[in-house]
C-alpha positions in Angstrom: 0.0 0.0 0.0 1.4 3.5 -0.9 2.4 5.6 1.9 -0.1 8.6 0.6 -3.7 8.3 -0.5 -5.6 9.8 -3.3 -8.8 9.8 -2.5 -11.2 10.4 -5.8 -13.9 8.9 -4.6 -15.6 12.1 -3.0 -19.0 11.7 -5.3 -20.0 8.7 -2.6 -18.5 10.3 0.7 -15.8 13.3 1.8 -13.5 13.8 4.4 -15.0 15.5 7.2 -13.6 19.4 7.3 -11.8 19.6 11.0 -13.8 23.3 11.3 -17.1 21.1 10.5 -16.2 18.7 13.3 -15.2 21.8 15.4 -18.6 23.4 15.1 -20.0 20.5 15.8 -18.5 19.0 18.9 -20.4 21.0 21.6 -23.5 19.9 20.4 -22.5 16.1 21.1 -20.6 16.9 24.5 -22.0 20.3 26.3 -25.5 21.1 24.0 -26.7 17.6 23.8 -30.2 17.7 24.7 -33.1 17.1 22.6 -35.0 20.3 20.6 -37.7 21.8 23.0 -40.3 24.6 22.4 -39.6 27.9 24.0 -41.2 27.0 27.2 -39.3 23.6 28.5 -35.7 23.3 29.9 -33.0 26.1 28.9 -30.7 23.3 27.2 -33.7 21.8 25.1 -34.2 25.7 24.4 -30.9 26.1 23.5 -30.3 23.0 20.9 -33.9 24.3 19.0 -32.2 27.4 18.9 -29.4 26.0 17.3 -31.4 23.5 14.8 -33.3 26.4 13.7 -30.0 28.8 13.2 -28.7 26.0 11.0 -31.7 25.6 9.2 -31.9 29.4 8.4 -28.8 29.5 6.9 -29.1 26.2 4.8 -32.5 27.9 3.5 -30.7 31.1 3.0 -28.5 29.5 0.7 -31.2 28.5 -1.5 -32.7 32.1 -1.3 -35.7 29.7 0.5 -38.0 31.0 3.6 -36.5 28.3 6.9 -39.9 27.4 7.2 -39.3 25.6 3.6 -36.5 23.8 4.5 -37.0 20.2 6.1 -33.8 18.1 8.0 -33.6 14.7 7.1 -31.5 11.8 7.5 -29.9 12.7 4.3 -31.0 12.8 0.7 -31.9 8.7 0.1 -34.4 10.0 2.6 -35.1 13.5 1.0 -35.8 12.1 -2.5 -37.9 9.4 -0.6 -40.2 12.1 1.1 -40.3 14.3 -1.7 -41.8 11.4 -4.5 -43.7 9.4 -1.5 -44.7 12.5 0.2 -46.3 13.9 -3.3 -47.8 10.8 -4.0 -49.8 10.2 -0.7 -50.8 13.9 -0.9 -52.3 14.4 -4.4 -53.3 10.8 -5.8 -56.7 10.5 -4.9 -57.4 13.7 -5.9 -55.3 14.6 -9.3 -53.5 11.2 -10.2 -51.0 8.6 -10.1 -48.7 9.6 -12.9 -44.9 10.2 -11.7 -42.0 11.2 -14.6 -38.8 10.0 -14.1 -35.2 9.9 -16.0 -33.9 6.3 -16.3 -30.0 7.4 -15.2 -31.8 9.0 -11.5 -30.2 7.9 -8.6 -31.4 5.0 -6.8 -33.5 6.7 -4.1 -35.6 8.7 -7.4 -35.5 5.7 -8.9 -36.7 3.1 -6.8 -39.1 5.1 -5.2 -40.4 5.4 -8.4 -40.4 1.7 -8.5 -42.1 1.1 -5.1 -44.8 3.6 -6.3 -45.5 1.2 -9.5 -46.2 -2.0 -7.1 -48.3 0.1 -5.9 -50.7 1.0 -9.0 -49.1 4.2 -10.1 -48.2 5.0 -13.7 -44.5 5.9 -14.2 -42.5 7.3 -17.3 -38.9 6.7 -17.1 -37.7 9.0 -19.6 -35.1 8.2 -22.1 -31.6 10.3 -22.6 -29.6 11.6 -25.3 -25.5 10.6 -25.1 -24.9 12.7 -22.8 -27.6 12.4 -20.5 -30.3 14.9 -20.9 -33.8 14.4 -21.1 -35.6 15.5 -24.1 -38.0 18.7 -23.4 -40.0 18.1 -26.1 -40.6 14.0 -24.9 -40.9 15.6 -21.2 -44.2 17.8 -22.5 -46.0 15.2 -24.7 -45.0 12.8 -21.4 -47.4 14.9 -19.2 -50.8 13.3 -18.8 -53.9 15.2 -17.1 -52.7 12.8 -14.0 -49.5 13.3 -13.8 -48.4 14.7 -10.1 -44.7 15.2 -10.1 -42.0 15.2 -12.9 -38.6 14.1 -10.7 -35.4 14.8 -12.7 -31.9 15.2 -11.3 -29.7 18.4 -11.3 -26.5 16.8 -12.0 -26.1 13.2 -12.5 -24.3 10.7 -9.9 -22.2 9.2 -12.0 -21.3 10.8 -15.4 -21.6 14.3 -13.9 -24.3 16.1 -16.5 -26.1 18.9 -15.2 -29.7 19.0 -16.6 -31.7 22.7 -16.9 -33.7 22.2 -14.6 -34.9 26.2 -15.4 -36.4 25.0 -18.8 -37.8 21.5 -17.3 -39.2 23.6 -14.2 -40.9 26.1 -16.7 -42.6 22.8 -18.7 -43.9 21.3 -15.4 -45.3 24.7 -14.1 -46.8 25.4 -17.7 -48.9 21.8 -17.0 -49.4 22.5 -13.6 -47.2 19.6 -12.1 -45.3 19.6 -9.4 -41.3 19.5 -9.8 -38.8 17.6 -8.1 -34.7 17.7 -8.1 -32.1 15.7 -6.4 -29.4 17.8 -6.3 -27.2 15.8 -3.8 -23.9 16.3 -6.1 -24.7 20.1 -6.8 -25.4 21.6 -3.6 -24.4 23.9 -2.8 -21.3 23.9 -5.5 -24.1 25.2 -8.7 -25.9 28.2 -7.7 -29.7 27.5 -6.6 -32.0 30.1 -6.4 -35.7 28.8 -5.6 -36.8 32.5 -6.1 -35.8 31.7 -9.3 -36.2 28.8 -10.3 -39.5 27.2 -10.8 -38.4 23.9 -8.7 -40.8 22.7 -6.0 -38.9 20.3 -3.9 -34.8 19.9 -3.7 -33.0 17.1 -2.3 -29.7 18.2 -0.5 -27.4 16.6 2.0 -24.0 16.9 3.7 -21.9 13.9 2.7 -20.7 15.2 -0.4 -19.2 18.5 0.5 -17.0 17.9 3.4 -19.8 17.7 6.1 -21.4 14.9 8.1 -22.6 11.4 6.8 -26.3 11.5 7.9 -27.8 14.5 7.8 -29.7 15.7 4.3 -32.8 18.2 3.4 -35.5 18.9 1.6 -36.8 21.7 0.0 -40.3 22.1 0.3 -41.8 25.3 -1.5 -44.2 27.3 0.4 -48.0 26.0 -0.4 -46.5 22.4 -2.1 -49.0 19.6 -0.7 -47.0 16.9 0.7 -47.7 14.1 3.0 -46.2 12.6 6.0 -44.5 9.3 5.2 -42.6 8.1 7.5 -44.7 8.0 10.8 -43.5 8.6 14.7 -43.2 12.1 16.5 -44.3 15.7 15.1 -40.9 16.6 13.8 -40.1 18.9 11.0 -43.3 20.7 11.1 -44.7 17.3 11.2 -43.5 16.0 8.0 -40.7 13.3 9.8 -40.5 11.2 12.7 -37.9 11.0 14.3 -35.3 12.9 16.7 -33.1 15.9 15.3 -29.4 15.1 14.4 -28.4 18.4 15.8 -24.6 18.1 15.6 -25.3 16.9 12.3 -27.6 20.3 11.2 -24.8 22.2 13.0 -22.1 20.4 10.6 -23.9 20.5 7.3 -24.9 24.3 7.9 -20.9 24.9 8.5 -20.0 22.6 5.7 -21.8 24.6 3.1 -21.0 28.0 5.0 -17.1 26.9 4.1 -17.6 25.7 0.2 -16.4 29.3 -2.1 -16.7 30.1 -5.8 -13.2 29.9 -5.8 -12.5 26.4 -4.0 -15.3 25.8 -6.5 -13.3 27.3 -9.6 -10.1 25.2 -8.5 -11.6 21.8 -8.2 -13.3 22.4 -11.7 -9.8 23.7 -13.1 -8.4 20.1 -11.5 -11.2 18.2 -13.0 -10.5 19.5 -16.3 -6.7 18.9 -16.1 -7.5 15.3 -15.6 -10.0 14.7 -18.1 -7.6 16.1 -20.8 -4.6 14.6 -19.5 -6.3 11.0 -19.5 -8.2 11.6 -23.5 -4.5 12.6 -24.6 -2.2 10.2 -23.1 -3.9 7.0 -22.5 -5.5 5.3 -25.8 -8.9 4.0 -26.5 -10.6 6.0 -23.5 -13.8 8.3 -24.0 -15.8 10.6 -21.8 -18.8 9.9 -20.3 -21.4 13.1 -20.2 -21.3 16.1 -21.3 -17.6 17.8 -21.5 -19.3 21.5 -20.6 -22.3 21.2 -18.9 -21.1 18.9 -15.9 -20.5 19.4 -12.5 -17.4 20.4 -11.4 -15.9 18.0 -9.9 -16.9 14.7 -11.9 -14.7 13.2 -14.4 -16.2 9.5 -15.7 -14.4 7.7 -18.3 -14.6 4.8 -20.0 -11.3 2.5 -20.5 -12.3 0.5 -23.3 -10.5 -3.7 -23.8 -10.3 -3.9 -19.9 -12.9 -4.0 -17.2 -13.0 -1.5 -14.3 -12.6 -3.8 -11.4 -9.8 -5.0 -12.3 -8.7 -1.1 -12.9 -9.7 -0.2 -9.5 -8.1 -2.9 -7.3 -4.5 -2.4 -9.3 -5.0 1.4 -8.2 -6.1 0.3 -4.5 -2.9 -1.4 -4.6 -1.3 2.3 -5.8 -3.0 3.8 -2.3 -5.4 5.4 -5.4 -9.6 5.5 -4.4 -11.7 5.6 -7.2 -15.3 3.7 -8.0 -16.2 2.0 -11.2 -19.5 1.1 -12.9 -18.8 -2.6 -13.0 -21.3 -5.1 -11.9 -18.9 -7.1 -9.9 -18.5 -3.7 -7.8 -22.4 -3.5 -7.6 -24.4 -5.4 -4.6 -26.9 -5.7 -7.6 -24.0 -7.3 -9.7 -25.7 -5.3 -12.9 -23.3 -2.8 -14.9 -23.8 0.8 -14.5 -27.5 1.6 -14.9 -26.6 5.5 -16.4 -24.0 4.5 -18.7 -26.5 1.9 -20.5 -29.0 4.5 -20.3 -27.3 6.7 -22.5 -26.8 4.2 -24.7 -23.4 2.6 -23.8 -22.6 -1.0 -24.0 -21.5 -3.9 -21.9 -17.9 -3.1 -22.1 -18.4 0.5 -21.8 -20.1 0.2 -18.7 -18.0 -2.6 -17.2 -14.7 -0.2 -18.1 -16.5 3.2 -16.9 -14.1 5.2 -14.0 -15.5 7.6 -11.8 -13.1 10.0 -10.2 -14.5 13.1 -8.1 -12.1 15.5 -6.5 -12.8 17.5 -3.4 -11.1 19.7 -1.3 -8.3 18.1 -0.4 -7.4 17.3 -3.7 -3.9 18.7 -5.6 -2.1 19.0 -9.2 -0.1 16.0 -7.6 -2.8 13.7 -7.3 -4.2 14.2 -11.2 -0.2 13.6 -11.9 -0.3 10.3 -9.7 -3.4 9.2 -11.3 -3.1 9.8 -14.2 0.6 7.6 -14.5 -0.9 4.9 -12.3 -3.9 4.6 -15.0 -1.5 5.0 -17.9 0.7 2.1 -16.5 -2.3 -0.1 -15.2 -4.8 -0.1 -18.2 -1.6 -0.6 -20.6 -0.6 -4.1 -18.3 -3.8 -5.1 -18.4 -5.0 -4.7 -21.5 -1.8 -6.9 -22.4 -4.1 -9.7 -20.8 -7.6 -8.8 -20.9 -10.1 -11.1 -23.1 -12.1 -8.3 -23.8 -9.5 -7.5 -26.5 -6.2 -5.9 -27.3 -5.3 -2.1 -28.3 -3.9 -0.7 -31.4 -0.8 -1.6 -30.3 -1.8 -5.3 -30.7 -3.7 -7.9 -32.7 -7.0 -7.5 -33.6 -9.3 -5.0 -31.7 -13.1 -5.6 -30.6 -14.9 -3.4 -32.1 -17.1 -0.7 -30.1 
């Protein structure tokens, strides 16, 4: 194992910022009594006080009212309350027609799924090759029924941002509620629910230096949405379940620490990589769009070699990185996204995501991307999938 890690995994989980930890260890130690209204015990006083000051400040960085902004356990459960919770509110009255993309995260996804074992209609909309929904199939896709249209901001794995200003206008224009996950653009993309026509966001902590277990939701200001998961009264009554205070405390300072210019840097490191990869390492490709992605995903697909085999050689290296190959996946099915925009078997099983974060350097794109050169060359020199130019026959794509 190398004596330094490069961790470009930070897509599925970040290293906790010490000034996140910081802010947050009073409320485990000193402040660690349960939320109270204003007239029980001082410290119950003192930790609503502190769950609402967080909860100001993650709503002001949406330009959202607090009232609008639910905790949650993090954003499997956000996306889970925002497609249930519109469900149970408005099917017996206007529908059971739900809209989804077929590359949404799994929480989007099989919520959706759950919903159709349940005698709901869903559309899982098809996407071009690089990921984006088609407006003009999103219109002709809304029914008289249909509740709520759920599309991602920025997609999990190959990093495409959607508009979700044009898809917000189309829903609105139909009258249907609008949903977005936007787990991996929060609060890195600018989101302005004054201005934007979105009616529920999905956001959590993990992804931006803050605490595993703590998300949100969005919830505009007159949206119907029901209860779903039962127990106490709180959230305004929309969760059960107690408050993860020092987790509020460390997701509000988590996105309080994330600048434009941290921002500007990791996108500037992204694109370093990307290029450096397409140029020195043959028979690769890019996986959604090259502009309109979020800043810090690159996905790539190695072709002739699968990505497991790619990702325990760079484990070896003291290199992190996750790949779309079934035998990485507890469902042991290739990548879900990269067949949905119309990839193949061996694209999918050689796809490589690598997201930077914070803590990333020049050095680790250097490290990378001559412990990728050297590892897909080796192993391509053995791989039945086929060989490169540099050998006999190729497989064609």
């Amino acid at each position: 194992m190398a004596d330094k890690i490069v961790y470009l995994d930070n897509a599925a989980a970040t290293r906790l910022d010490e000034r996140v930890v910081n802010a947050m260890v009073p409320y485990f130690l000193e402040k660690y009594a349960v939320a109270t209204s204003e007239f029980a015990y001082s410290q119950g006083i003192e930790a609503r006080e502190a769950l609402d000051g967080a909860r100001t400040a993650l709503a002001a960085k949406l330009n959202a009212k607090p009232e609008e902004f639910v905790f949650s356990s993090g954003s499997s459960e956000s996306s889970n309350m925002a497609v249930k919770g519109v469900a149970l509110a408005l099917s017996e009255k206007k529908g059971k027609h739900i809209i989804v993309s077929k590359i949404e995260d799994f929480p989007v996804l099989h919520s959706a799924r759950a919903l159709e074992r349940q005698g709901f209609r869903v559309t899982y909309l098809e996407v071009d090759g690089d990921g984006f929904i088609n407006l003009d199939k999103l219109r002709e896709a809304i029914a008289p029924d249909t509740i709520l249209v759920s599309i991602q901001h920025a997609n999990q794995e190959i990093g495409t941002l959607q508009d979700i200003d044009k898809i917000g206008r189309i829903c609105h224009e139909k009258g249907v509620l609008f949903h977005t996950d936007a787990t991996h653009t929060f609060p890195r993309v600018e989101i302005d629910t004054r201005k934007l026509p979105v009616d529920l966001i999905s956001v959590a902590a993990h992804t931006i230096h803050g605490p595993k277990g703590i998300g949100g939701l969005y919830i505009r200001q007159g949206t119907r949405i029901a209860k779903w998961m039962d127990g106490g009264y709180q959230e305004f009554d929309l969760r059960g379940g107690m408050e993860n205070i020092p987790g509020a405390i460390g997701f509000a300072k988590a996105v309080e620490l994330i600048t434009p210019e941290e921002t500007q840097k990791i996108q500037g490191l992204r694109d370093v990589l990307i290029d450096r990869i397409l140029a020195e390492i043959p028979d690769t490709s890019l996986n959604g769009h090259r502009q309109q992605r979020v800043p810090q995903n690159a996905n790539i697909s190695f072709h002739y070699v699968e990505g497991e085999s790619i990702t325990l050689h760079l484990d070896m290296r003291g290199i992190a990185v996750s790949t779309g190959s079934a035998c990485f996946s507890r469902s042991l099915e290739g990548s879900h996204v990269i067949y949905g925009i119309g990839g193949d078997h061996e694209r999918a099983h050689g796809s490589m995501r690598m997201t930077l974060g914070r803590y990333n350097t020049i050095e680790d794109v250097d490290t990378i991307v001559g412990a990728l050169s050297e590892v897909v060359t080796e192993l391509r020199k053995i791989s039945p999938l086929g060989r490169t130019k540099e050998g006999c026959d190729e497989v064609p794509l």
